[in-house]
C-alpha positions as CSV (number, residue, x, y, z in Angstrom):
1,X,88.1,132.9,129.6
2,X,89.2,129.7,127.4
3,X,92.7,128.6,127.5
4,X,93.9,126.0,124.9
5,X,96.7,123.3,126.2
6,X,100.1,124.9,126.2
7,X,103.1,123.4,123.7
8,X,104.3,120.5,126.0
9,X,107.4,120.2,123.7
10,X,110.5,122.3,125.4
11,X,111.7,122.8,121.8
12,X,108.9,124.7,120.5
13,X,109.1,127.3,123.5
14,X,113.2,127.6,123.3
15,X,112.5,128.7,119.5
16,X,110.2,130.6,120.7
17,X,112.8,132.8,123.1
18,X,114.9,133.5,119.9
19,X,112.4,136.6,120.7
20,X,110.7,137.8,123.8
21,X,108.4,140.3,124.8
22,X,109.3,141.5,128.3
23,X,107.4,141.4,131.1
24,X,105.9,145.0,132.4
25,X,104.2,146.3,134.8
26,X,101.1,148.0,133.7
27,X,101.7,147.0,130.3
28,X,102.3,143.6,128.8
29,X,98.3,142.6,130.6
30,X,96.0,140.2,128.6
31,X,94.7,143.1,126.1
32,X,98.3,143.6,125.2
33,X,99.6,140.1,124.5
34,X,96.6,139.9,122.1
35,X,97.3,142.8,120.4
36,X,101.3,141.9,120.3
37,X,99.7,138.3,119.6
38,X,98.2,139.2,116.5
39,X,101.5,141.0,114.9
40,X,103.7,138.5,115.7
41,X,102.7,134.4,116.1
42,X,105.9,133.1,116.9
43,X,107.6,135.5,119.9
44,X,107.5,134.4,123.0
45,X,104.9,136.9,125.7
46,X,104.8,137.3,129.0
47,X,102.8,138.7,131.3
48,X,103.5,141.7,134.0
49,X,104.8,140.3,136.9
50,X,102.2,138.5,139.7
51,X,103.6,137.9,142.8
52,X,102.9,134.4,144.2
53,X,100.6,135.5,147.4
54,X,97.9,137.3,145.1
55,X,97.9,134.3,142.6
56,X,97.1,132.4,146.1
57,X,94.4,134.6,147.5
58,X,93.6,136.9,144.5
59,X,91.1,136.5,141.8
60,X,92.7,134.0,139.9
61,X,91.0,134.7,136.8
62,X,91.9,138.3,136.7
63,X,95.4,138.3,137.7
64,X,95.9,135.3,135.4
65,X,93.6,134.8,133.0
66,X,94.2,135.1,129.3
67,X,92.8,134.2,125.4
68,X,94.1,131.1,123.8
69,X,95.5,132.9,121.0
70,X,98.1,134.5,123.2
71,X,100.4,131.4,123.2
72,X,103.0,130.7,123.6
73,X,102.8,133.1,126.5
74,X,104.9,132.8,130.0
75,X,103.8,133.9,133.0
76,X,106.3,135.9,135.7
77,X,106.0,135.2,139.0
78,X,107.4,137.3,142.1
79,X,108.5,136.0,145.4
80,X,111.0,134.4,147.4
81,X,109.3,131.9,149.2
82,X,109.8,128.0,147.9
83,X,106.6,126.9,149.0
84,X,104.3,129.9,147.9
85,X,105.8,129.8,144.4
86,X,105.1,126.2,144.1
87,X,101.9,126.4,144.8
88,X,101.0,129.6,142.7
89,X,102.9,127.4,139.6
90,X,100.7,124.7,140.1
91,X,97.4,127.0,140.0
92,X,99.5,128.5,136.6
93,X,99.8,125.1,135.7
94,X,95.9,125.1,135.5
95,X,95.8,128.5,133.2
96,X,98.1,126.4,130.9
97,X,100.9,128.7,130.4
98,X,103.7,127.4,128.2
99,X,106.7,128.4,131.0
100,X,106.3,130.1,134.4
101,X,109.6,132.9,135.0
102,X,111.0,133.8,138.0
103,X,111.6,137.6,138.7
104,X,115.1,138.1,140.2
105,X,115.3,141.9,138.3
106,X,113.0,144.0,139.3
107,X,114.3,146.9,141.1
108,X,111.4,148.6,142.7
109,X,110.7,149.3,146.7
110,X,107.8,147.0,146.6
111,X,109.2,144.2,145.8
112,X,112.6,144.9,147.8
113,X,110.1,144.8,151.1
114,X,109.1,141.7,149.7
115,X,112.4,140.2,149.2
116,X,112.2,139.3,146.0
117,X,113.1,140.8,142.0
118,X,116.6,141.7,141.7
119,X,117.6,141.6,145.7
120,X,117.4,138.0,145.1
121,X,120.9,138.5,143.0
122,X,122.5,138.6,146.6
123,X,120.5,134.8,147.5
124,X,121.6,132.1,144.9
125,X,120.8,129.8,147.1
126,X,117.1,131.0,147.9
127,X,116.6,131.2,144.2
128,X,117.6,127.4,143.8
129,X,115.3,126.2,146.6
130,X,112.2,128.2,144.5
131,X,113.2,126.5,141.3
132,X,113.3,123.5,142.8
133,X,110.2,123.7,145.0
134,X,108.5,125.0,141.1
135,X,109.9,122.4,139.4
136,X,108.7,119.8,142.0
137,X,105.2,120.5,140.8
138,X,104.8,121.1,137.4
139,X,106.3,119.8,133.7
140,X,106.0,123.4,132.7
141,X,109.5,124.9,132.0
142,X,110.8,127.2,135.1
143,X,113.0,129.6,133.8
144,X,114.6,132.8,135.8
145,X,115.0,136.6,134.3
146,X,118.0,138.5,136.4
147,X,120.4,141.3,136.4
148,X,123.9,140.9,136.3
149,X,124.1,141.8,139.9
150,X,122.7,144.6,142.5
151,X,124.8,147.3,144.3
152,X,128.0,147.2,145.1
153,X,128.6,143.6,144.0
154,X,130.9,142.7,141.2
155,X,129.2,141.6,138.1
156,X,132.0,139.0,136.5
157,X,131.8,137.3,140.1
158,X,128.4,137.3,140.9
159,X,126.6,136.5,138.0
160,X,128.8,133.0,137.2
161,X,128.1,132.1,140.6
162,X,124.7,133.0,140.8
163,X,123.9,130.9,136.8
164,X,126.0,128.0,138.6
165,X,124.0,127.4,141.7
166,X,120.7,128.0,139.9
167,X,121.0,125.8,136.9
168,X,122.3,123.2,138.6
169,X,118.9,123.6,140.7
170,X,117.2,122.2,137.1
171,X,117.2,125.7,135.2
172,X,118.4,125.8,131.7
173,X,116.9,128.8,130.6
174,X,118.2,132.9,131.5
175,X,117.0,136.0,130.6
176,X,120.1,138.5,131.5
177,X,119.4,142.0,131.7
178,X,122.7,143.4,131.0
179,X,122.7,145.8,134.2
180,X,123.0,146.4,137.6
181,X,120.4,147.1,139.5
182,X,121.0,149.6,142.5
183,X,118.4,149.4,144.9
184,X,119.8,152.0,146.6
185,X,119.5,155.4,145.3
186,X,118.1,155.0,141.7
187,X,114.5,154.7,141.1
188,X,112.9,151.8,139.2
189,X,113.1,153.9,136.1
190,X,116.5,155.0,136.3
191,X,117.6,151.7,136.7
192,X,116.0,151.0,133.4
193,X,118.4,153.5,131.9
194,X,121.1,155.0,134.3
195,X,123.7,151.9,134.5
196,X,125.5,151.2,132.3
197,X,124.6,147.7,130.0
198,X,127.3,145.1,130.1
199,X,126.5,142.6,126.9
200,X,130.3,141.6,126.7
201,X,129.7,140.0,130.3
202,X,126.2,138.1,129.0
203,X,128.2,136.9,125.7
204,X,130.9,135.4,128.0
205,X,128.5,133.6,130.1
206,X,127.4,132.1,127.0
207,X,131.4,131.2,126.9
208,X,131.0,129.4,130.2
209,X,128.0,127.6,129.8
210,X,126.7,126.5,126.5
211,X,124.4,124.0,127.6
212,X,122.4,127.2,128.7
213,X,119.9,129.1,126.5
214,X,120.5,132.8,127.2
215,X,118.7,135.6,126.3
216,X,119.8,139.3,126.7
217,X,117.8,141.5,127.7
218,X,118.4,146.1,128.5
219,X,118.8,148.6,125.8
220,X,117.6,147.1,122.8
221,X,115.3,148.6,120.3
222,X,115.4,147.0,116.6
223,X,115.3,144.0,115.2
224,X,118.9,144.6,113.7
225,X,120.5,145.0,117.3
226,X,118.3,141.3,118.3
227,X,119.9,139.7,114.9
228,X,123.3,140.5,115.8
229,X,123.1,139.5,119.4
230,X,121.8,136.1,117.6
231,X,124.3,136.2,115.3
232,X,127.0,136.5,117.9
233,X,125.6,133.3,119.5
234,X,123.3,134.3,122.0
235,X,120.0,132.3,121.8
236,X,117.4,134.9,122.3
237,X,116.5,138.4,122.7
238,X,114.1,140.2,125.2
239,X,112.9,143.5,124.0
240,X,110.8,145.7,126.2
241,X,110.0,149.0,125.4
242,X,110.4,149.2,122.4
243,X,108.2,146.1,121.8
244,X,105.7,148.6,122.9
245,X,106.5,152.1,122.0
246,X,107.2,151.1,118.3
247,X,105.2,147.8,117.8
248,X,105.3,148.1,114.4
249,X,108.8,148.2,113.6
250,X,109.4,145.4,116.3
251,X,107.2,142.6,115.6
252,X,105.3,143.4,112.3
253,X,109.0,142.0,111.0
254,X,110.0,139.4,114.0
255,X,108.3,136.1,112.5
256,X,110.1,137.0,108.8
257,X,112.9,138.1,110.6
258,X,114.1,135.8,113.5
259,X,112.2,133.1,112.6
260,X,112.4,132.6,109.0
261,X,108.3,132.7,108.7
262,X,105.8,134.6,106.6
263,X,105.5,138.2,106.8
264,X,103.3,139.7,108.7
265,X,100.2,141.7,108.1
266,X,99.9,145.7,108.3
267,X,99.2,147.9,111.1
268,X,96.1,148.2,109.0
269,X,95.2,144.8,109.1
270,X,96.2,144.3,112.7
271,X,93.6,147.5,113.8
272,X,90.4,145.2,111.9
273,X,91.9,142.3,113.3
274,X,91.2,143.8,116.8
275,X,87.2,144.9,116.3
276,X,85.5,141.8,116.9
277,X,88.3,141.2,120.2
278,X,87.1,144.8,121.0
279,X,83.5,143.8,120.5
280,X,83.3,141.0,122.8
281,X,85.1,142.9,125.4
282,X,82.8,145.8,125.4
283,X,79.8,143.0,125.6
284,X,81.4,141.9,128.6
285,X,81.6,145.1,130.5
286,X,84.8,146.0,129.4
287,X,85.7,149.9,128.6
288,X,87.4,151.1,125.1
289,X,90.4,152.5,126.8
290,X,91.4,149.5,128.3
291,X,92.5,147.9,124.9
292,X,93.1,151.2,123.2
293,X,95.9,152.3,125.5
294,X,98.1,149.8,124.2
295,X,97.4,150.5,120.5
296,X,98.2,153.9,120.6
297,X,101.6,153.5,119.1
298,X,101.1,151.4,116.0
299,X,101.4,154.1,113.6
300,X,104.8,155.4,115.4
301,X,106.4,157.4,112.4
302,X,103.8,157.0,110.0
303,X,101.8,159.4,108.5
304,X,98.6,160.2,110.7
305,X,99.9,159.0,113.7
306,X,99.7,161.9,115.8
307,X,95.4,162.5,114.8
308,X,95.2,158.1,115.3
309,X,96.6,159.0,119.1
310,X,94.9,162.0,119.4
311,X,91.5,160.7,118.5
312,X,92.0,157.7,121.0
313,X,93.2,159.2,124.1
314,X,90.1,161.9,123.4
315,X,87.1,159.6,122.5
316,X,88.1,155.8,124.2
317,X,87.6,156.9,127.8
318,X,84.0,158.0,127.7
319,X,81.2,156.0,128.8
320,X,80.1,153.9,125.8
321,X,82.2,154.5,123.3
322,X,83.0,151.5,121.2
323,X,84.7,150.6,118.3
324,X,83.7,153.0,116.1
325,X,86.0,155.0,118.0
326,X,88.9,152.7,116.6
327,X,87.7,152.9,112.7
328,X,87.3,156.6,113.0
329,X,91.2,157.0,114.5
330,X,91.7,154.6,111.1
331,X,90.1,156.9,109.2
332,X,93.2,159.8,110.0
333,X,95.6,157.2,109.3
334,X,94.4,155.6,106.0
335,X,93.5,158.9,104.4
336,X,97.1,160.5,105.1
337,X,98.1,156.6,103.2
338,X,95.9,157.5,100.0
């Protein structure tokens, strides 16, 4: 796997966190960014959380490998230990991402048993020491993605406090999901949707400290709703799910959109753009299904749509199919388009 030299200019990567595709697990993987790469050359990737002991004793090149063309891409890392995360941000150093996150928002057992993701709303302090200690080894920007605060706490408190202690640990840049998380009785994915989004509280943290680029993150699912937010003076906008349930929609528009480029190519184009990726991936050993999964959504609300998905989640999982598979699923779409 090549990687080409990340931006080195803090500027570039702040525009590039006008827009962000969010980090998730099981999803946002190498095959993904590519995919999301080609539709969209300006917004800001990341990658699905790693958690610093398996970038230590993992396989390095699977966990954190990716293709040059994914830049500028971010990786997330999970933990809660100063001198673990340093060193698994100096071995991301090597990968040459363009930032390395720290998760302080996700809600799920694992990673409460780990003491890290959004538990750490309740440790400022042990979130300041990891920045620092990640800062202490790399020129890469460390950024931090959070809630607005876990349980019973109180939001308007905790969340100043908590932006306070960690920026003046040498972070300038936030993602805010707008919610609580409650890491008691909600599952992971009803934390994704049950409480209730606060973006009046992200906006006045903006109020408080303007030297710091915020992004907000929770509930949003159009390119309309990321505008206003700009707009309004945020300076980015983190969309998850949506990002990937209605690609096309999302970031066939962002680079026009938010960033004032060219517009991009059709879902069309972006399917024959992927072939030759495909190709090589199947030379490698790779399976169909692996890079399929996350294309099964381009043609969301377009004519065809349902035969494209059909015809991929039928043929891509069998033992060699290749890309044929892909331009026969085409074939559905761009005959419903004649």
């Amino acid at each position: 796997m090549t990687h080409a030299a990340p931006s080195n200019d803090p500027q570039a990567i702040r525009k590039a966190a006008r827009l962000s595709v969010a980090p998730m697990m099981d999803w946002t993987d190498r095959h993904c960014r590519y995919l999301h790469r080609l539709m969209t050359k300006e917004t800001l990737l990341y990658t699905e959380m790693v958690t610093a002991p398996a970038v230590i004793h993992g396989d390095r090149d699977r966990l954190l490998g990716f293709d040059r063309a994914e830049h500028p891409v971010a990786l997330q890392l999970g933990g809660s230990d100063p001198a673990q995360l340093a060193q698994a941000t100096q071995i991301a150093a090597d990968f040459s991402y363009d930032e390395v996150n720290l998760n302080c928002g996700c809600p799920s057992d694992r990673v409460q048993s780990g003491s890290f993701g959004a538990i750490l709303m309740e440790s400022p302090g042990v979130v300041a020491d990891c920045v620092r200690a990640m800062q202490d080894v790399t020129d890469l920007p460390v950024t931090v993605k959070c809630r607005i605060g876990v349980d019973d706490q109180v939001p308007s408190h905790v969340l100043p406090e908590f932006l306070a202690q960690v920026s003046a640990a040498g972070v300038d840049r936030f993602t805010v999901h707008a919610r609580k998380a409650w890491l008691q009785g909600l599952s992971p994915k009803e934390n994704r949707d049950i409480p209730p989004l606060d973006y009046a509280l992200v906006h006045q943290m903006k109020g408080l400290f303007p030297h710091l680029h915020l992004s907000v993150n929770g509930g949003i699912t159009s390119l309309d709703q990321a505008q206003g937010f700009l707009d309004a003076g945020l300076d980015g906008v983190m969309i998850g799910r949506a990002a990937y349930h209605t690609p096309t929609d999302v970031l066939l528009e962002a680079d026009a959109r938010i960033f004032g480029g060219d517009h991009g190519h059709t879902a069309v184009d972006i399917v024959h753009q992927m072939i030759p990726y495909i190709a090589t991936h199947l030379s490698q050993g790779g399976r169909l299904n692996q890079i399929t999964r996350h294309m099964l959504s381009l043609f969301q609300g377009r004519p065809g749509a349902r035969m494209w998905r059909r015809h991929l989640s039928e043929k891509a999982h069998h033992d060699g199919s290749d890309e044929q598979v892909v331009l026969q699923a085409l074939s559905f779409v761009t005959q419903q388009a004649a």
